[in-house]
N, C-alpha and C positions, 0 to 999 in steps of 0.2 A: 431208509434212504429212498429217493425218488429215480427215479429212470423212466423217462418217458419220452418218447419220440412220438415230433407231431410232422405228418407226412401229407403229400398231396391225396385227396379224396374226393369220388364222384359220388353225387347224391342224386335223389331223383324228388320232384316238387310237383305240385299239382295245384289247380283252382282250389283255393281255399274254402273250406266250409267244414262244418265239426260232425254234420249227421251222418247218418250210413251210406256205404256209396259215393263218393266223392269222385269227379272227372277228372284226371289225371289229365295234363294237358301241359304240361314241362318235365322235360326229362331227366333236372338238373336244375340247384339255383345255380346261379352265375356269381362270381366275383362281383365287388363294387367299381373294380376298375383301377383303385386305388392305389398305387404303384409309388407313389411318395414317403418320407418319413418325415411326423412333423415332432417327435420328442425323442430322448434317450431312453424313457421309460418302454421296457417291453412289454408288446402287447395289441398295439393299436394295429391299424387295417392290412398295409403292409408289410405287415409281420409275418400274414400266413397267405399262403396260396393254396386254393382249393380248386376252383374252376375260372381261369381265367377267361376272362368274354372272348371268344371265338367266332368270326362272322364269314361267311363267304359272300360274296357279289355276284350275283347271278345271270348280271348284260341284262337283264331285262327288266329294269324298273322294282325289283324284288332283293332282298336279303335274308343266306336261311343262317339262324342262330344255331351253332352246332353244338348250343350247353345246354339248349331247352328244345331243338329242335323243333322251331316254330320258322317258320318264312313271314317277311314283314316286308309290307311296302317301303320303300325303299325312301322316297319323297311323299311327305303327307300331305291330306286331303286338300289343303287350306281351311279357313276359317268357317265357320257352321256352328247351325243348332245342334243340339243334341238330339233333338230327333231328324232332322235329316242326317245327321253322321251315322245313324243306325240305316236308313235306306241307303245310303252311299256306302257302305259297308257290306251290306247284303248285293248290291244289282253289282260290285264294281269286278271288273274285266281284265286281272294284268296278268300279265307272265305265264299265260294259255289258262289262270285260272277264274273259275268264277266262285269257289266256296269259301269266297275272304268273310272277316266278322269283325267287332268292335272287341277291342282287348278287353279282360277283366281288369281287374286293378292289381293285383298281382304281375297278369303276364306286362301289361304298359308298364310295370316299373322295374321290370325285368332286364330292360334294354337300357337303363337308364345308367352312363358312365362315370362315377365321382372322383374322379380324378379330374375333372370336366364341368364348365359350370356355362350357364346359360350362352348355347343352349348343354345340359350334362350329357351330353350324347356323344358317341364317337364319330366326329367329322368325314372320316374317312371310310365310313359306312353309311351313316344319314345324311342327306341333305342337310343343309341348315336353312332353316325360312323363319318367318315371321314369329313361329307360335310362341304363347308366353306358358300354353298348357293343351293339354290334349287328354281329349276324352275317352271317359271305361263304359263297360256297361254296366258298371253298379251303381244303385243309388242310396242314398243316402239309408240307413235305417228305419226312423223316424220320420222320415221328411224326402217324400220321393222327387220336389223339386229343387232336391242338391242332390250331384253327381259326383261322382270319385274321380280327377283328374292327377294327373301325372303332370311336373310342371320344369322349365328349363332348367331352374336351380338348382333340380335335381332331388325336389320330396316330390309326395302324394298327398291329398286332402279332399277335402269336400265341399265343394262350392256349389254357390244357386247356380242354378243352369241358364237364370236370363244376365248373366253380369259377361256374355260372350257377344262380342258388334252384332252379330246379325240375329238376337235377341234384344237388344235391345241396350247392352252394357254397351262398356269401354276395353273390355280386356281380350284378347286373341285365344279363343279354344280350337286348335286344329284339330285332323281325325287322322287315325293313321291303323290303316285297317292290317290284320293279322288271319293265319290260316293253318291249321293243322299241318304238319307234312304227313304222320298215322295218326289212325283212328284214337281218339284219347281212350283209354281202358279204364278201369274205375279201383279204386283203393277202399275197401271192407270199411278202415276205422281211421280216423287221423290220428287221433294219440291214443296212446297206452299208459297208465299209474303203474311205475313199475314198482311202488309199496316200499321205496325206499328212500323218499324226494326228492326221487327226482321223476322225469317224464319223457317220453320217447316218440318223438314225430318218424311217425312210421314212414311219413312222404321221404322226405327230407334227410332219414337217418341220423339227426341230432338230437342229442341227449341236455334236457335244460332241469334247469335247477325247478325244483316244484312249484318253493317259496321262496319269494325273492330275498335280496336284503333285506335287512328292518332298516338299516341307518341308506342315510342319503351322503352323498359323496361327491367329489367334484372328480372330475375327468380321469385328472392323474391316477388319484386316489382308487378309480373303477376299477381302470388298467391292475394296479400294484391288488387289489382287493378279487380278483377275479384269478389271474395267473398263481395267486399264492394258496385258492381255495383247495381244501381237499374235503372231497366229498364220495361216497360210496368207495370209497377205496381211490379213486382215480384222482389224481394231480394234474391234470389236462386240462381245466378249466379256461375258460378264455371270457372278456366282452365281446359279442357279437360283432360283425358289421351289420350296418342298416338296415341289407338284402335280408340278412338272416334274421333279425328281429320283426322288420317287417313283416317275415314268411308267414309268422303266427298268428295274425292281426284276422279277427274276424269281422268283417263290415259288414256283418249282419247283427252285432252286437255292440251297442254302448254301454260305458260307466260301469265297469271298464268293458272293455274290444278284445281282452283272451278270454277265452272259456275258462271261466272261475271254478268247473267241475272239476278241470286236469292243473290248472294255475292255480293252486290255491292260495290268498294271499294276495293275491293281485288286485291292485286299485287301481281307480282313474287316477293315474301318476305318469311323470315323466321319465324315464328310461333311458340311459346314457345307450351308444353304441359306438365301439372303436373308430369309426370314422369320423375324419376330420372336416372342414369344409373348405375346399382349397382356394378359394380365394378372397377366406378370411381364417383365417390358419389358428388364432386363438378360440374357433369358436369350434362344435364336432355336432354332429346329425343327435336326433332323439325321439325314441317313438314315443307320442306322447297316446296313454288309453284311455282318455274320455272317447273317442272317435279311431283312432290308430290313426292320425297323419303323422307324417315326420319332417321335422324341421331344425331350428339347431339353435343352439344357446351358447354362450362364453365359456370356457372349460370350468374359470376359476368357480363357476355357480356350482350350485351345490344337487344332484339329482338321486333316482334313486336305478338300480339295474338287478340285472336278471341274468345270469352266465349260462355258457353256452359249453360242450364240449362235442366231438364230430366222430365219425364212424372211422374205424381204422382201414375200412374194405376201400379197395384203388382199383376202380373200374372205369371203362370207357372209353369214348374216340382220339384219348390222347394217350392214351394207357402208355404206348410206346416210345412216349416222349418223358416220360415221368423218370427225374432223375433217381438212381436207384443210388442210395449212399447209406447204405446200415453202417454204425459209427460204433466201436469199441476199443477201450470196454468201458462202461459204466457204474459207478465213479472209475474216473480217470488219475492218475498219480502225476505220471509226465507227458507221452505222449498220446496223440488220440491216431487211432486209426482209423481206416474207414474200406471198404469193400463193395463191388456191385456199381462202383462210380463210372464214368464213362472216359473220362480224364479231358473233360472239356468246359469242368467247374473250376467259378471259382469260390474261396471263400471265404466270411467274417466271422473273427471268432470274437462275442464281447463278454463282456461282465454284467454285470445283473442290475447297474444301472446306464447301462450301454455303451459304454466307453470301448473301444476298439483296441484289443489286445491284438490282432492278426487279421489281416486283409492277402488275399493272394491266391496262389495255387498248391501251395506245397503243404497244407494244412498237416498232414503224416508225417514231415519232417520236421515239425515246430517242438520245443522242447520245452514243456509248461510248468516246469517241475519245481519253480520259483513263487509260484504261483500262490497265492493264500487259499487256503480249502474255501469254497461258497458252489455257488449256483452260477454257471455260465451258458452261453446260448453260442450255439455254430449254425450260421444262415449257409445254404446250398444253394448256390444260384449259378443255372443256369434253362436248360429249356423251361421247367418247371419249378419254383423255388419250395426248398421244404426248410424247418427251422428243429434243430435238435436241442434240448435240454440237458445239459451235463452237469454233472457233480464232482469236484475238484474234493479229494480226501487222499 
């Protein structure tokens, strides 16, 4: 029998790169922002909550990210070369500081909101202006005159550097400069083979599968292929969101863009991830690793993916907000109870292809005893949402 409870969890991320030594320089990935539900099938983006984008406003032109602890200008550069966005970066003067820098491509698609689409950002923290994309400081692999840009849609990719106006193109690259709040510290090793297939991003604390699927699947089919996987013992398995697929992506590497020494199995292929794209709702984000951009396809196509499962530790500057609902017993007969709640939840209890058996407060009082034995899901929603997996026997 399965028993597993998936709970809010802080992780810590850093500038990507596979060698020794690695600059830690985000404290936390962030949520995709994704707060919608676009199927009954469980699984997809908000399904789970881990770190939701938390931002504060500073009054002075600046914003500090409280999941990555990075401060970001607030309103970007406007439009630019990519080498003057690297000087305007370096000389620029705001909010008493001057140690501002040009994102990596990681931290630029860190702020990026998908719930949200051009620009994907959250309005009520960015400006919104002109840009149609915004520059990193990475460049392309093979080809140092394409740079890694962050774009309003809401992927990342690798474009020539002269297709921005004041190069000479048609299309808007703006700059939007970033700044340590501490010193970044450094991380020994990124992954770890833990000799069992699976692999362990020591950044990040999630556990991914070694070798991906063999078969290619369509959307629905990831979701249903992932949630039902058991692996190393654990039923936890999930499809990634985008943030989390993306985490991996090495843009120091092509054909494919994960380290095929810890991913093994991995090809220049497309890669579903539970995120949808919200303002075309049949279609969901995909990292693709010839290059690692991500953009997004029809669900009904066919791709291939890579599951994800996340660390049980709950740490951090929300710690105190984190709804605390341990849920027994498990399997359940008739009723479910629950402990540690704060009594300001509320909740969904569905079926396992999401149909709504119980919506409300009284969830302890509900008497499920009618119920056919299977697999059922109880969503906790309130400061922080957690999603529980129960078994009806």
């Amino acid at each position: 029998m399965k028993k597993i409870i998936f709970s809010t969890h802080f992780f810590f991320i850093t500038l990507m790169s596979f060698a020794q030594g690695i600059n830690k320089t985000m404290l936390r990935l962030p949520d995709t922002g994704e707060t919608m539900s676009y199927t009954s099938t469980f699984g997809e983006d908000n399904d789970y909550t881990i770190n939701s984008p938390f931002f504060i406003l500073n009054g002075n032109g600046t914003v500090t990210d409280t999941i990555t602890r990075l401060m970001w200008q607030q309103t970007d550069g406007g439009e630019m070369t990519i080498e003057n966005a690297i000087v305007y970066c370096d000389t620029l003067a705001l909010g008493g500081y001057i140690d501002w820098r040009l994102p990596n491509a990681h931290e630029s698609f860190s702020i990026l909101n998908h719930q949200h689409s051009n620009p994907a950002l959250d309005n009520l923290v960015f400006t919104t202006t002109l840009a149609e994309y915004w520059w990193t400081s990475v460049r392309q692999a093979n080809d140092s005159n394409k740079v890694w840009v962050t774009n309003s849609g809401g992927g990342i990719g690798n474009h020539p550097k002269i297709e921005t106006i004041s190069a000479g193109g048609i299309k808007r690259f703006h700059t939007r400069a970033v700044r340590d709040i501490t010193s970044p510290s450094v991380i020994p090793n990124h992954f770890t083979n833990n000799g069992d297939g699976t692999v362990t991003d020591n950044i990040t604390n999630l556990i991914w599968q070694q070798i991906p699927n063999v078969d290619t699947l369509t959307w629905e089919q990831s979701l249903l292929y992932a949630d039902s996987l058991s692996l190393i013992g654990f039923n936890d398995w999930r499809l990634p969101n985008i943030k989390e697929l993306q985490s991996i992506n090495d843009e120091s590497l092509i054909n494919p863009s994960l380290n095929a020494n810890f991913f093994t199995g991995i090809t220049a292929k497309k890669y579903w991830s539970s995120t949808t794209l919200p303002n075309q709702t049949p279609k969901a984000w995909y990292l693709d690793t010839q290059f690692g951009i991500t953009t997004y396809d029809l669900k009904t196509l066919q791709h291939n993916l890579i599951c994800v499962r996340g660390n049980q530790t709950a740490t951090g500057v929300h710690e105190n907000e984190i709804v605390k609902a341990s849920v027994f017993p498990n399997p359940f007969t008739s009723f479910i109870n629950l402990k540690n709640k704060t009594g300001k939840e509320t909740f969904e209890f569905t079926n396992s292809i999401g149909q709504i058996i119980y919506s409300g407060t009284k969830i302890e009082q509900q008497n499920f005893s009618n119920l056919t034995n299977g697999i059922y899901f109880l969503k906790v929603i309130g400061k922080v949402n957690a999603v529980v997996k129960l078994l009806k026997d």
